[in-house]
C-alpha positions in Angstrom: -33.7 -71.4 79.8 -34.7 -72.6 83.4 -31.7 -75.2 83.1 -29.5 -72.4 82.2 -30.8 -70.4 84.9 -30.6 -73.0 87.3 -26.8 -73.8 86.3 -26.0 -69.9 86.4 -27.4 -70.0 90.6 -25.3 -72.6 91.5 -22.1 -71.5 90.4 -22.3 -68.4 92.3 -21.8 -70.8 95.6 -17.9 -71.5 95.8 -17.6 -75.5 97.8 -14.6 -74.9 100.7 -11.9 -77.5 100.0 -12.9 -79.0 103.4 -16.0 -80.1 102.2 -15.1 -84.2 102.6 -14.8 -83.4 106.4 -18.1 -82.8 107.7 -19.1 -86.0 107.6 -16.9 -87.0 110.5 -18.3 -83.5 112.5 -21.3 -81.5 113.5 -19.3 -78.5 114.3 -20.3 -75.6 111.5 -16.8 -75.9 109.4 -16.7 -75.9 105.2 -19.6 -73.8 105.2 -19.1 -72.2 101.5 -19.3 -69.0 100.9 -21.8 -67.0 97.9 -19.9 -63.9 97.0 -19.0 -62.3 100.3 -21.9 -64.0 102.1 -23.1 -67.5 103.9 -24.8 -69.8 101.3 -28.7 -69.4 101.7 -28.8 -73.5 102.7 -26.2 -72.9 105.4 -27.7 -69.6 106.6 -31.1 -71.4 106.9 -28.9 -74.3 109.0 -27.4 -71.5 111.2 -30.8 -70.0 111.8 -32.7 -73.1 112.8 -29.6 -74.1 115.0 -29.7 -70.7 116.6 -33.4 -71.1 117.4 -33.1 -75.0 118.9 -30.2 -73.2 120.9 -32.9 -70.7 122.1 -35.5 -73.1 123.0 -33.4 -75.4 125.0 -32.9 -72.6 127.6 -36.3 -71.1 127.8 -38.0 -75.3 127.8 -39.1 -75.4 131.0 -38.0 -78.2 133.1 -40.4 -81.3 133.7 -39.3 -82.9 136.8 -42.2 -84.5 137.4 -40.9 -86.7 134.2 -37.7 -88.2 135.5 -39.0 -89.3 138.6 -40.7 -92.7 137.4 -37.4 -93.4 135.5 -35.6 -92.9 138.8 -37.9 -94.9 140.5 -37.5 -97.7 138.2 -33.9 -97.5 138.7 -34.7 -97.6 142.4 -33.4 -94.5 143.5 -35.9 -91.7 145.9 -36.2 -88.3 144.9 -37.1 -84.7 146.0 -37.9 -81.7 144.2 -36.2 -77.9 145.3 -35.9 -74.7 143.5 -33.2 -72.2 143.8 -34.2 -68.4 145.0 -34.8 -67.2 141.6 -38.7 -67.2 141.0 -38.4 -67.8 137.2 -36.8 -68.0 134.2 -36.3 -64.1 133.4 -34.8 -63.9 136.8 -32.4 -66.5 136.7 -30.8 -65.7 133.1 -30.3 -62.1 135.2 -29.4 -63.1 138.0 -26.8 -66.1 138.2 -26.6 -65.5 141.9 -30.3 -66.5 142.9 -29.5 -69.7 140.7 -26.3 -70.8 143.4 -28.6 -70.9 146.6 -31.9 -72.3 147.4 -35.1 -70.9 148.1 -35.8 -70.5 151.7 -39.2 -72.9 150.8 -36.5 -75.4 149.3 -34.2 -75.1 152.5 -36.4 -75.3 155.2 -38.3 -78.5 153.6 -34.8 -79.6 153.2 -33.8 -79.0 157.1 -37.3 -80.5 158.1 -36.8 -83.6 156.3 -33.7 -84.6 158.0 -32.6 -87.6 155.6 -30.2 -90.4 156.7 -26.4 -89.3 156.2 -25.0 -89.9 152.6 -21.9 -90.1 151.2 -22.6 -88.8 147.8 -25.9 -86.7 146.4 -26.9 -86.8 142.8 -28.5 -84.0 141.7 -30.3 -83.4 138.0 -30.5 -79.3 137.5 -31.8 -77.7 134.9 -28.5 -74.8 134.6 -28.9 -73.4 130.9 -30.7 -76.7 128.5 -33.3 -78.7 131.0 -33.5 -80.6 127.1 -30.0 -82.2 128.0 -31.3 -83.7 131.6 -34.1 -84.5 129.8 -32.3 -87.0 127.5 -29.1 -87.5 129.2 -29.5 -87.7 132.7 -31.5 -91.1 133.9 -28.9 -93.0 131.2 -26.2 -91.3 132.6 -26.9 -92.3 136.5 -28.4 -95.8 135.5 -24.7 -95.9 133.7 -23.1 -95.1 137.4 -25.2 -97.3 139.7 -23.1 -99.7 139.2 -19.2 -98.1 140.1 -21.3 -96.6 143.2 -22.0 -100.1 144.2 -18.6 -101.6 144.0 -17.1 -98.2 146.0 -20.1 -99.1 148.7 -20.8 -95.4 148.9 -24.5 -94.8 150.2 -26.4 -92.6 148.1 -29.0 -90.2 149.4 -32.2 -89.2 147.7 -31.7 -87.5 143.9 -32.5 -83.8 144.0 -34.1 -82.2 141.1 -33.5 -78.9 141.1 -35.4 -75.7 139.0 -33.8 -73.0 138.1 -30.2 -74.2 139.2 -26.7 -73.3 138.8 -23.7 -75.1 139.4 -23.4 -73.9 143.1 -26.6 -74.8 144.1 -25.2 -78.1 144.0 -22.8 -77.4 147.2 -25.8 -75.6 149.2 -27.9 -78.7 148.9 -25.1 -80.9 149.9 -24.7 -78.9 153.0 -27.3 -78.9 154.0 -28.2 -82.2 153.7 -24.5 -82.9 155.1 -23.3 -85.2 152.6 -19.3 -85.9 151.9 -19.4 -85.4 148.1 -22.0 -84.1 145.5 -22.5 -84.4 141.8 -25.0 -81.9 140.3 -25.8 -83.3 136.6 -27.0 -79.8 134.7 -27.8 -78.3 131.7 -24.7 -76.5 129.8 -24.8 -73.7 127.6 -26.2 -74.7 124.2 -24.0 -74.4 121.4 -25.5 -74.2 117.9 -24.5 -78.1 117.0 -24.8 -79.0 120.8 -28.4 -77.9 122.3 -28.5 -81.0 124.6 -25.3 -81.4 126.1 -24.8 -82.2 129.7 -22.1 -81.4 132.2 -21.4 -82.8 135.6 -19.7 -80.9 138.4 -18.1 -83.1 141.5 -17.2 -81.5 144.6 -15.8 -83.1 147.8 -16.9 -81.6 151.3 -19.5 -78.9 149.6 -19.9 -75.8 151.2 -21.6 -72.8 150.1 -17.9 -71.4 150.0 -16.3 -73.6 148.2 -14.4 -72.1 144.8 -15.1 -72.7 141.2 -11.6 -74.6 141.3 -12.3 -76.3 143.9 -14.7 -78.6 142.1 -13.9 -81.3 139.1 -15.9 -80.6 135.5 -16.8 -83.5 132.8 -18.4 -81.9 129.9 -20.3 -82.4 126.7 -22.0 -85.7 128.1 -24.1 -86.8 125.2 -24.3 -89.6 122.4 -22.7 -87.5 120.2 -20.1 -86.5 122.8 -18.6 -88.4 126.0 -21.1 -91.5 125.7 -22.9 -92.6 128.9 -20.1 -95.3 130.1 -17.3 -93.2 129.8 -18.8 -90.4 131.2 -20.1 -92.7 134.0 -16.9 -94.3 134.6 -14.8 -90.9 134.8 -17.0 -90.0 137.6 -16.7 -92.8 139.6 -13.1 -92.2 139.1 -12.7 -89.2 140.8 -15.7 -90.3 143.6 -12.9 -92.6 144.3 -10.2 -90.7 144.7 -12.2 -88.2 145.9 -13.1 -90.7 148.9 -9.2 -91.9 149.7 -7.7 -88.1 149.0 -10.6 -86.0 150.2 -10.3 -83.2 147.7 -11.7 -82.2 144.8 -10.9 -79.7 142.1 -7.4 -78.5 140.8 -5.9 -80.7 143.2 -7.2 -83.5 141.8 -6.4 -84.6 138.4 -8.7 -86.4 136.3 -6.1 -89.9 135.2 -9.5 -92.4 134.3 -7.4 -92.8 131.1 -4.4 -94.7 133.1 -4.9 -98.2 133.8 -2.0 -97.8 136.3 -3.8 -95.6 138.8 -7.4 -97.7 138.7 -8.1 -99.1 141.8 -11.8 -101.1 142.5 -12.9 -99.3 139.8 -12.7 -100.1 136.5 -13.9 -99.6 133.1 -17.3 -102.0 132.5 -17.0 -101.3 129.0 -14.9 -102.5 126.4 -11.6 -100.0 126.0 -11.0 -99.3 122.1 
């Protein structure tokens, strides 16, 4: 009876042809269906998804843990916040997120750091559990492409609370040529620790969303460490010799007719 019972359950749940692909994807496709409904496993799946999605933007962000890491990889830090106080306030207001506290500025202005060419900074944005896992790998991946460009790199801010503008604010004021803010994206429910970087050349608190170049979906399961890695110092390059940034400057990493000292340090497929 149980084994006919049992039988009876499972052939209410109708397989979707696509079934053999998900093992090649974590994106939510061949899902099933039950009559007109989500199969209770794959409703279970899209609930605890939902709820990692959740927690990677409320998880506060521990600064305090990167900076040993950083510090191995020989690289000084300093720690600002952005003018919203907390988390309620920044998910409300993005604007507060794209400028710094006046606390964070003036220590800024007061510290009056030697001249760099490019600042690195590791944000928070929407998932501080992407910096957490993605960031320090990330920059110990680009050390090395900095290096062979000879650009000086100032101190790493970690910023709380940040957007991606906040990035041009604290290059300003610190008066660097180019920033790279490393932040948090938007979770998706198969991606809650994904990380995107943001390059902009002469960074102003003025400067346009399209005036700044995007690599997204940094992660193991995404763009891996070395590509990502080597993209950006791709377009620090050209950044450097063309001085833009943006629409105006195509990302061509992929061409091995347009590299100049930098190249790939890992093995092309």
């Amino acid at each position: 009876m149980n084994n006919q019972k049992g039988q009876g359950l499972s052939s209410v749940v109708h397989n979707n042809p696509w079934e053999t692909l998900r093992q090649f994807t974590a994106a939510r496709i061949a899902l099933g269906r039950a009559g007109s409904s989500l199969p209770t496993e794959e409703l279970l799946r899209f609930g605890l998804a939902h709820a990692q999605a959740r927690d990677a933007v409320h998880q506060p962000f521990d600064s305090q843990k990167l900076e040993p890491e950083l510090y191995a990889l020989g690289l000084e830090t300093l720690t600002v916040a952005s003018a919203a106080p907390d988390r309620a306030t920044y998910l409300c207001r993005p604007d507060l997120g794209r400028k710094l506290s006046e606390t964070s500025r003036q220590a800024l202005q007061q510290l009056a750091p030697e001249l760099a060419d490019v600042i690195l900074v590791i944000a928070d944005g929407l998932s501080s559990k992407a910096v957490h896992r993605q960031a320090v790998p990330l920059i110990a991946a680009l050390l090395p492409y900095l290096r062979t460009l000879e650009l000086k790199i100032g101190p790493v801010v970690l910023a709380h609370q940040s957007r991606v503008a906040l990035g041009d604010d604290i290059a300003q004021v610190m008066k660097a040529k180019a920033v790279a803010i490393l932040i948090g994206e938007r979770p998706g429910l198969s991606s809650p620790d994904s990380l995107g970087i943001y390059m902009t050349w002469g960074p102003h608190t003025k400067r346009l969303e399209s005036e700044r170049n995007c690599i997204s979906n940094v992660r193991p399961e995404g763009l891996n460490y070395p590509q990502a890695a080597f993209k950006l110092a791709w377009l620090l390059e050209q950044s450097f010799h063309r001085q833009l940034s943006g629409v105006n400057l195509k990302d061509e990493s992929d061409n091995p007719a347009l590299h100049n000292k930098v190249v790939p340090m890992f093995k092309l497929k």
